[in-house]
C-alpha positions in Angstrom: 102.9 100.7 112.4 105.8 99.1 114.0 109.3 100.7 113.2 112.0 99.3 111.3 115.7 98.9 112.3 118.9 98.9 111.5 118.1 101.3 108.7 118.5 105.5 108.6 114.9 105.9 108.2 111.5 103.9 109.3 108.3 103.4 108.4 107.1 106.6 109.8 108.9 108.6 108.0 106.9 107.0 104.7 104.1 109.2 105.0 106.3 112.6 105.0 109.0 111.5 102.3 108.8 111.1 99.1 109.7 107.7 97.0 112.5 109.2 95.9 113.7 110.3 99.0 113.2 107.0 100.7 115.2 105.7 97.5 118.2 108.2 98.3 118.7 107.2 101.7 118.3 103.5 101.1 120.9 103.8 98.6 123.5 105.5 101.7 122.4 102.8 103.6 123.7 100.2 100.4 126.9 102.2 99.8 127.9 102.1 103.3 128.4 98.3 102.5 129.2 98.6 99.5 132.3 100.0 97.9 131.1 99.5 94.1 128.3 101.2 94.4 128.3 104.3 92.6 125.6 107.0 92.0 125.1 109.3 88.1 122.7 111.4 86.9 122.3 114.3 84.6 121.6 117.3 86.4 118.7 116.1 88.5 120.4 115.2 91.5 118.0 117.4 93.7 114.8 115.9 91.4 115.4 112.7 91.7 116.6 112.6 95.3 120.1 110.7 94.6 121.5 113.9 95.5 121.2 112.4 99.0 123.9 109.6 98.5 126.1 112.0 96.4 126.1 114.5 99.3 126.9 111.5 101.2 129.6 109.9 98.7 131.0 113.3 96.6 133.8 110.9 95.4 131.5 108.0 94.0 128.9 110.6 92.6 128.8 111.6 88.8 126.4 114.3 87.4 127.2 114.6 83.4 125.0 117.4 82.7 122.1 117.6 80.7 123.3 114.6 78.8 121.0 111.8 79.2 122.5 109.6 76.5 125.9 110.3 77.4 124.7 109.4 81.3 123.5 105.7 80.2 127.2 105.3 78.3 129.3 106.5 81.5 127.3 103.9 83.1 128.1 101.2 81.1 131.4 101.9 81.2 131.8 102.0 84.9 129.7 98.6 85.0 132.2 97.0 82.4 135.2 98.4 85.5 133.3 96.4 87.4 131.2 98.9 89.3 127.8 99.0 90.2 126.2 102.2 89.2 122.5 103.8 90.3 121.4 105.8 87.6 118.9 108.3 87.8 116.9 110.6 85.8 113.1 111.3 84.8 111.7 108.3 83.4 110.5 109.7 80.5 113.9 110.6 79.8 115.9 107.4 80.8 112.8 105.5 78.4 113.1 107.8 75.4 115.6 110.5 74.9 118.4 107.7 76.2 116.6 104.7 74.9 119.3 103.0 72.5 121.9 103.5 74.8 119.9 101.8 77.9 119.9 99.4 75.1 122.3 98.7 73.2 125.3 99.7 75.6 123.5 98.3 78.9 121.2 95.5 77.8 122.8 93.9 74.8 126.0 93.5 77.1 123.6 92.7 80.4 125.5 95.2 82.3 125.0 95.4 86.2 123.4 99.1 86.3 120.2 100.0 88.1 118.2 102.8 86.7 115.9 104.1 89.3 113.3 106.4 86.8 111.0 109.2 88.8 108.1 111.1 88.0 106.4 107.7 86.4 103.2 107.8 84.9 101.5 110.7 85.0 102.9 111.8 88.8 104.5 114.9 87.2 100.9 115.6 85.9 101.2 119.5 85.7 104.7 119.2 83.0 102.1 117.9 80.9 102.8 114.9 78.0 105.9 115.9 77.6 107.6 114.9 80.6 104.8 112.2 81.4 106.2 108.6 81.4 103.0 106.5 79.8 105.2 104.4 77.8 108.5 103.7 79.3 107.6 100.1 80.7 106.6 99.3 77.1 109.9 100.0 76.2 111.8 98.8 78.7 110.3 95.3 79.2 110.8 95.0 75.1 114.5 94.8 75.9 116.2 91.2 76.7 118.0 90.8 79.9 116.1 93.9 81.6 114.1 93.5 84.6 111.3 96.4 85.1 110.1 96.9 88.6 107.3 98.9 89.6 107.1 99.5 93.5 103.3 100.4 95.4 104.5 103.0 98.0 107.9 103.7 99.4 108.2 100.6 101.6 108.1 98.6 98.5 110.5 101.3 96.8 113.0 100.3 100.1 112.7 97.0 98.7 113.0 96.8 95.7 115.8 99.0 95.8 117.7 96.5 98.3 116.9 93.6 96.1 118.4 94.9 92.6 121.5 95.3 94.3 122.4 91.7 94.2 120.3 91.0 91.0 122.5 90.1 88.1 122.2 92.7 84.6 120.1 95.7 84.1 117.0 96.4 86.0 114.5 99.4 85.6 112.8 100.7 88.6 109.8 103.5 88.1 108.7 105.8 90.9 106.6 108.3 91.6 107.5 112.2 92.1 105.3 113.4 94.8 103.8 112.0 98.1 102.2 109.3 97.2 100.6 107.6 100.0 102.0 104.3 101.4 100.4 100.8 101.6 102.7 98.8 103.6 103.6 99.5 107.2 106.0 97.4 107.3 109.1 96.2 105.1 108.5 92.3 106.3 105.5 91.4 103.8 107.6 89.0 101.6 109.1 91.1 99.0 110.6 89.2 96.3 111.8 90.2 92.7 109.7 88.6 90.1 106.9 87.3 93.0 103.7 88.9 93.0 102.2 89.8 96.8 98.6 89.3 97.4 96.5 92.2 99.0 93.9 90.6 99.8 92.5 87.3 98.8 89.2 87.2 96.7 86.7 84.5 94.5 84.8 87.1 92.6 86.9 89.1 90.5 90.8 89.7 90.2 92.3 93.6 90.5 96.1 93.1 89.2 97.8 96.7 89.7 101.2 98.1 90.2 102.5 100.9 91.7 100.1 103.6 92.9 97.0 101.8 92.0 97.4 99.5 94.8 96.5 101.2 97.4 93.3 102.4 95.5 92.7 98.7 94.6 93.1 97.7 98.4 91.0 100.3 99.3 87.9 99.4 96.5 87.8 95.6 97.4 86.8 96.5 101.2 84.1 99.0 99.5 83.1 96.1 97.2 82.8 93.7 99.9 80.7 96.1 102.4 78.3 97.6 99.9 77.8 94.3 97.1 78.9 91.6 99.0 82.1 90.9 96.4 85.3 88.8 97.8 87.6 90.8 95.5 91.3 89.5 95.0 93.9 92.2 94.6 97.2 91.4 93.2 100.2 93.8 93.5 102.4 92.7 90.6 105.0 94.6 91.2 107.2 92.8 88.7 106.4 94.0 85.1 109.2 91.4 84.2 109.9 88.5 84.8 106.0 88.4 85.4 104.8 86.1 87.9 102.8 83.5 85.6 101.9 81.5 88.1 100.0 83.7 90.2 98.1 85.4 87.4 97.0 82.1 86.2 96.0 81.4 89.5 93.4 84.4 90.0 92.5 83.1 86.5 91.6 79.4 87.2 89.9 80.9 90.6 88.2 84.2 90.0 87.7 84.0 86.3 87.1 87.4 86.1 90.0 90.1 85.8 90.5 93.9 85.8 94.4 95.5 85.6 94.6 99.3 86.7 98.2 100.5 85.5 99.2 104.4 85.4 100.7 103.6 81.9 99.2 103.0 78.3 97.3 100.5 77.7 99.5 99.0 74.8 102.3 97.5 76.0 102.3 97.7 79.8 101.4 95.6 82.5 98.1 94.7 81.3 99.6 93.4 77.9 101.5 91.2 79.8 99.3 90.0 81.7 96.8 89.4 78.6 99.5 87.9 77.0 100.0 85.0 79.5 96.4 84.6 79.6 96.5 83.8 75.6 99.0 81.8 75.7 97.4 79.3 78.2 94.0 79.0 76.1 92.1 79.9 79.2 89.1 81.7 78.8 88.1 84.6 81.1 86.6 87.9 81.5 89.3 90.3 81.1 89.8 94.2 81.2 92.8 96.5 81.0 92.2 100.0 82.4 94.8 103.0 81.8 96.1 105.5 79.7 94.0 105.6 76.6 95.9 105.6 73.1 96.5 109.4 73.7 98.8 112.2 75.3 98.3 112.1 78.8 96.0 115.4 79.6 97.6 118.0 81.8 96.5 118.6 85.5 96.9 117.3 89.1 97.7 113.4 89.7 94.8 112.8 91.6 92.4 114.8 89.3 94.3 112.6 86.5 93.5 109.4 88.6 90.2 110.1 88.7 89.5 110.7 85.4 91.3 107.9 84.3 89.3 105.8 86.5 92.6 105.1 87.9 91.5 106.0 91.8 88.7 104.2 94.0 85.7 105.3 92.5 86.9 104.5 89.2 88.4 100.8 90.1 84.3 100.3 91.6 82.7 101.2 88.5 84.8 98.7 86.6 84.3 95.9 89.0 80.4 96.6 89.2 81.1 96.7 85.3 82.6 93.3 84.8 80.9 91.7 87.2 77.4 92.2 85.1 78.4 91.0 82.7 77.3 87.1 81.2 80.0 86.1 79.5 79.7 82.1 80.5 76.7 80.0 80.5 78.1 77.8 82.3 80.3 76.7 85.4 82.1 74.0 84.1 85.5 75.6 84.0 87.4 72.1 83.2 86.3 72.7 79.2 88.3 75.8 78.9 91.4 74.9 80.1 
């Protein structure tokens, strides 16, 4: 891995920070150029890691207390002074316990604030349901004018972080809690809001994950290809919304065959959107969405969790191996479907 500079941190220090972490230094690095930028949460500055840039930046840091609804309205209010503020809390609890105000005070006016949400998904797997996020990008990317971001690793939470600065209204960007382990060993891969980045490139069958599944996804297409011979395309879609149509219909038209791992529910996430855009075109293909079942998240470790949510290598191989058998086109001519 080569390092990266100009910045307070580099590549190698990926694999012994967490997302979070990377995300509160990135965010010193932004408020060293950026006077606007200021930093809120509600009593999880340590948690959540933008303790960093408020240790940093006492003056332009804000903790409310355990307050999450009265957080979201201090940050619209500072947005409307013409601020920019980095909100952060849980993302269970910037989704749910604060969810009209991300909406009505932030999106309806399409206010400049970022809300960087950790412990997505089930990465806070021991707090159990309760402080699980399986829902929050269903929610968020119901509400007009918000963007919703899920990074891979923390390279792509640098990124992403970087990019929203300059992005115009409200956009919602979900991290993990703990280590998860990078994919990217490099910040240079072509990171672009609303742009999906191809893994690897594949005529077989399409994976289309986000966030921590894509490392797992990069890992099962070089299984698939040694042991069955399968070119497997993996797409890391990254952008919930705006969703990049074009290269989902793509793996469509090429692959025919496509399987989205997501560390949400299966209503209402990424795989929704991407079904949806596949319905809408009239194009016909073999299509699965794999993730949270219509249920409370069980309790346990992350990577047990993974696992039994078929959400880790293994479990991405079976449902390739899965799809792959199955006939569902007699025959090749894929003009007649489109």
């Amino acid at each position: 891995m080569s390092e990266v500079t100009g910045t307070t941190w580099t590549v190698y220090d990926a694999n012994s920070m967490t997302q979070a972490e990377i995300y509160g230094h990135v965010l010193c690095e932004i408020g060293e150029e950026r006077a606007d930028v200021v930093g809120l949460t509600a009593d999880l500055a340590k948690s959540t890691k933008i303790g960093i840039f408020g240790e940093k930046f006492p003056e332009r840091f804000f903790n409310v207390g355990i307050a999450e609804q009265n957080l979201f309205g201090v940050a619209a209010g500072m947005a409307l002074s013409g601020l920019t503020p980095f909100v952060s809390t849980m993302a269970a609890f910037a989704s749910m316990r604060a969810c009209e105000q991300v909406r009505t005070d932030i999106c309806y006016q399409n206010l400049n604030c970022k809300i960087i949400a950790t412990h997505g998904g089930i990465s806070f797997g021991t707090a159990g349901s309760t402080h699980n996020a399986q829902e929050d990008v269903a929610i968020m990317r119901s509400f007009p004018n918000m963007t919703v971001i899920i990074p891979a690793d923390g390279i792509e939470t640098a990124n992403a972080v970087r990019a929203c600065v300059d992005w115009d209204g409200p956009v919602y960007i979900r991290v993990g809690r703990g280590f998860e382990p990078t994919w990217y060993d490099t910040e240079a891969y072509g990171f672009q809001i609303g742009r999906a980045v191809t893994v690897s490139e594949g005529t077989d069958i399409t994976l289309i994950c986000c966030g921590v599944t894509v490392l797992q996804a990069a890992e099962a297409a070089r299984v698939l290809k040694e042991e069955d011979g399968l070119s497997v395309r993996v797409l890391n879609l990254h952008t919930i919304k705006p969703l990049d149509e074009a290269a989902v219909m793509k793996a469509v038209l090429e692959t025919r065959r496509i399987i989205t791992f997501e560390e949400h529910n299966i209503y209402g996430g990424m795989g929704s959107a991407v079904a949806d855009v596949i319905a809408a075109s009239g194009t016909g293909c073999a299509f699965e969405k794999v993730g949270l079942p219509d249920a409370f998240s069980l309790v346990g470790y992350p990577e047990d969790l993974y696992a039994h949510y078929k959400l880790d290598t293994n479990g991405m191989i079976e449902k390739v191996r899965e799809v792959m058998g199955r006939d569902f086109e007699e025959d090749e001519d894929w003009e007649d479907e489109v």
